[in-house]
N, C-alpha and C positions, 0 to 999 in steps of 0.2 A: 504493500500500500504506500503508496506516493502522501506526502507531508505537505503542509505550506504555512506562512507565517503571515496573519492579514492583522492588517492596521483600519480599522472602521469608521467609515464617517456617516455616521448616521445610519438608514437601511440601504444607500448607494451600492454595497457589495453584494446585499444577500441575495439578488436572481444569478450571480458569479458562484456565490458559495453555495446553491443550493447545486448548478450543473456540476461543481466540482462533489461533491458529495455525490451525488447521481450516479458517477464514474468513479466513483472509488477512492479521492482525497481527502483527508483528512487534514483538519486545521490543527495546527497546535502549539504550544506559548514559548519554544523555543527554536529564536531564528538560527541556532547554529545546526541544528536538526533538520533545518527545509529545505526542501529543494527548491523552494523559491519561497519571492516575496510579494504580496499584492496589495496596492499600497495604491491612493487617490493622488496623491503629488509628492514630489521628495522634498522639497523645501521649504522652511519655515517662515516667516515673517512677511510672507507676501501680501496675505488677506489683511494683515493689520497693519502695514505700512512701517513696522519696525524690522528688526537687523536679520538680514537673512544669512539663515543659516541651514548647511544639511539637516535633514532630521538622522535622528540618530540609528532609525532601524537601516533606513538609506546605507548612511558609512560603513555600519558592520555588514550590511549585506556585499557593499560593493568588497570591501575587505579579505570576505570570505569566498568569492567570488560565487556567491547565489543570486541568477538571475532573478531581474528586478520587474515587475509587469506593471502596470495601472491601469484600474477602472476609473471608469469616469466621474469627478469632484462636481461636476457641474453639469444639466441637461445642455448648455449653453458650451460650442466649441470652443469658443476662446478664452473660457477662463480656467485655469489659470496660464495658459500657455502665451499667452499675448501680453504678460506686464511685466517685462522687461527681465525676465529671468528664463535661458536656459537650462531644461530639463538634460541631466546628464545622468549616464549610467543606464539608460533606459532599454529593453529588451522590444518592450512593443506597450502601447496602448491600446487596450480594444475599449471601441467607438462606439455611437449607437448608428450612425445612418450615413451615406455616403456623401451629405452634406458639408458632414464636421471633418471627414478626413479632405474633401478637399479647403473648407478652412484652414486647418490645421497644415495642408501644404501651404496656402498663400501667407502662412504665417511665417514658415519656412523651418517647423520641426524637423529634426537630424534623426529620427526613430520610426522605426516601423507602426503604423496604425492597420489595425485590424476590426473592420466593421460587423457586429456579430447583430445586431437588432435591438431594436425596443425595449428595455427593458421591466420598464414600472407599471405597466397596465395590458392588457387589450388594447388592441384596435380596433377602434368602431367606427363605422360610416358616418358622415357628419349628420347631424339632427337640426335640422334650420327650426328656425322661431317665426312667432308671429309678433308685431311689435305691439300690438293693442293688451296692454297688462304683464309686460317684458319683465321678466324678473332677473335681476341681474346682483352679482358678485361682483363685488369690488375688493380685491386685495392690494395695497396697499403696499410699498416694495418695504420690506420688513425691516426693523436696525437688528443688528448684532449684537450680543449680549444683552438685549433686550433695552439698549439706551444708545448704540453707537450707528449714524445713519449721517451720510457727508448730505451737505446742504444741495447739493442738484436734487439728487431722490426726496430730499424732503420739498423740494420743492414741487416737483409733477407728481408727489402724492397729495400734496396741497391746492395744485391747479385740476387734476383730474376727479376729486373730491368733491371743490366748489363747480365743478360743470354738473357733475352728476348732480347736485340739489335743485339744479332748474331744469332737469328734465320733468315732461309731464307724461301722466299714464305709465308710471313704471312702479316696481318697489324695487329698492337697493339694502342687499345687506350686505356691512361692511365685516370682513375677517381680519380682522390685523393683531400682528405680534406686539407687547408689552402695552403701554400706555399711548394715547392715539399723539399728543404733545411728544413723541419720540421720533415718532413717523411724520412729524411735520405738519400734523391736523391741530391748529388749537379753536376753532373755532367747530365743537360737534351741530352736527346735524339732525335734532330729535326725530324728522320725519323718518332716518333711515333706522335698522335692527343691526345693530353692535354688537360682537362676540371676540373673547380673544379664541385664541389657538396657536399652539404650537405649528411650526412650519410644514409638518410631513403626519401631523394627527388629524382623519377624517377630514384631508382631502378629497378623496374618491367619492364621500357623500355631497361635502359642502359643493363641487363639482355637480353633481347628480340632480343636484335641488334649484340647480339652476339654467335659468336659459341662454344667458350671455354674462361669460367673464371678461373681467376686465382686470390684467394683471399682469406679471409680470415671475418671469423667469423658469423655475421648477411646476410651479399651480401652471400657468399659463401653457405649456408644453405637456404634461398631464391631460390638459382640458381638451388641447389638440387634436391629444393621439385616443382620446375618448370620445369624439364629434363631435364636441362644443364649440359653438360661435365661441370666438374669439376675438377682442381687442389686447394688442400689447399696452405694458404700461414699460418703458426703462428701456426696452430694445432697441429701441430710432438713438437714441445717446453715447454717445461713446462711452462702452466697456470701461470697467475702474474697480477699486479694491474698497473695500472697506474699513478705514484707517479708524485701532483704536485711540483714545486718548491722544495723546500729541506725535499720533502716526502719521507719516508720509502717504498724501492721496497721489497714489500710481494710474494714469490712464493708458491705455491700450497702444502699444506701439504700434500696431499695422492694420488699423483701423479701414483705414481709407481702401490696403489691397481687396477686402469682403466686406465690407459693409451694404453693397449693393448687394452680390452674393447672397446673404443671411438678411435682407431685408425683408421685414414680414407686411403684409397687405394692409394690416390694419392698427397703427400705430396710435394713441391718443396722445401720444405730444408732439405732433405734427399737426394736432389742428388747435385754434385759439377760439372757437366762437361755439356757442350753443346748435347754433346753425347746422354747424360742421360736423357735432358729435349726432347730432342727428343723422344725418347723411353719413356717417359713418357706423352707425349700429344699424341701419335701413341695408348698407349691404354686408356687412361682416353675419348678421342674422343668415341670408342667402347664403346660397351653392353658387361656388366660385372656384373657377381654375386655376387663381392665382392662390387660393388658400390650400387646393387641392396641390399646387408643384410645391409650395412651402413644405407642406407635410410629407409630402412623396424624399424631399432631399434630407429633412432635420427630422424625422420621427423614424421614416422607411420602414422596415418592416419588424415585424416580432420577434424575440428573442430568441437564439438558436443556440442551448445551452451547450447542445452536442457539438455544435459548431466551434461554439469557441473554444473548450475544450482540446479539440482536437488540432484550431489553429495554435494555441499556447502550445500544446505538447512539441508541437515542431520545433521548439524554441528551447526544450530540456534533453 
């Protein structure tokens, strides 16, 4: 039985660790024991804007010379590989969709990418709305440790907010992480329904219960690949980290090669007027072959446990 030694961000591994289990690996708490490593990113201090550094399982692994893998830290391809730090040591990253590997070339990564599928939900056909009683999700692009959010984000969660209060004939409930004064709302909206949550707890429902989201990143890509109309919230802006305390804000070095590339159909800080979001929820509701090729390159298809599997093995 083959070994491995995972470093976990969140649930982002477990459709990786369930195929490896499927096939016969086993996890286990010592990386001098594994035959490899699987790990979201090697480097430390990038999300917070402080001092980068290897991580430590990283060093001993390269040390040891035990091939280094990664799953994906982010639904989104360029983070973390586009804010100014090369990934070294790396064996291969497996992707989700043929989107991000070419990303990830325009970005100009030196490692093998491996596209293996979807891995957080089904895929469902999209589900159009009607706009007469729209009920809509608003998530809110979340701070970090529940207090840390750079002033851009708080600010198109404060402009996408105040537009949402002068729609008419809709209901909007708001999900947002910690306190809404974090996320850049100080002025609540009694007409909407407010609830915290966790970023990755009863998504799939709050998702389900709605007719059109409006959001941004991990929810918004979930929503996607589930048949949800969809508006972006963060997407149209240029990529950036999220600095703690008197951390360094990092933006996207190679913005400009994909940003048309990864452009998504329906962005809300691209438009400035009531008007606008109107005409913008009247077609994101609809069947659209622009939202249909988005999804085709950045979702593609369902996870193929066996597959990836069997591409990694190539690699031991």
């Amino acid at each position: 039985m083959r070994r491995y030694f995972l470093i976990q961000h969140q649930d982002k591994p477990v459709p990786y660790m369930k195929a490896l289990m499927r096939c016969g690996y086993r996890r286990i708490l010592s990386l001098k024991a594994a035959d490899f490593l699987l790990i979201d990113f090697t480097i430390s201090g990038l999300f917070s804007g402080g001092e980068i550094k290897i991580r430590p399982p990283v060093e001993q692994a390269v040390n040891l010379g035990i091939p280094i893998f990664l799953y994906p830290h982010s639904v989104r391809p360029n983070i973390p590989f586009d804010l100014g730090y090369r990934e070294q040591n790396i064996n291969a990253l497996f992707t989700i969709a043929e989107g991000h590997k070419e990303v990830l070339r325009r970005i100009g990564v030196d490692f093998d990418v491996e596209v293996c599928g979807w891995p957080y939900s089904k895929i469902k056909p999209f589900m159009p709305a009607e706009r007469k009683g729209l009920k809509i999700l608003f998530a809110p692009i979340h701070p970090v440790g529940r207090k840390w959010l750079p002033d851009m984000d708080k600010e198109l969660n404060k402009n996408a907010y105040e537009m949402l209060g002068q729609l008419k004939d809709v209901s909007v409930s708001v999900r947002h992480i910690s306190d809404l004064t974090y996320n850049g709302i100080e002025n609540k909206n009694e007409a909407f329904r407010h609830y915290t949550s966790l970023p990755r707890l009863g998504s799939h429902r709050d998702i389900s219960e709605a007719d059109l989201i409006i959001g941004g990143f991990s929810l918004a890509y979930l929503a996607i690949a589930l048949g949800k109309p969809v508006i972006m919230l963060g997407e149209g802006v240029v990529p950036h980290n999220t600095p703690r305390g008197e951390g360094m804000l990092i933006l996207a070095e190679h913005w400009d090669k994909y940003k048309d590339y990864m452009h998504y159909p329906y962005n809300i800080e691209e438009i400035s007027s009531i008007a606008e979001l109107d005409d913008m929820i009247e077609r994101a509701i609809k069947p659209s072959s622009d939202y249909e090729e988005w999804r085709k390159k950045f979702i593609g298809e369902p996870f193929d446990g066996d597959y990836f599997v069997k591409r990694l093995e190539g690699y031991l």
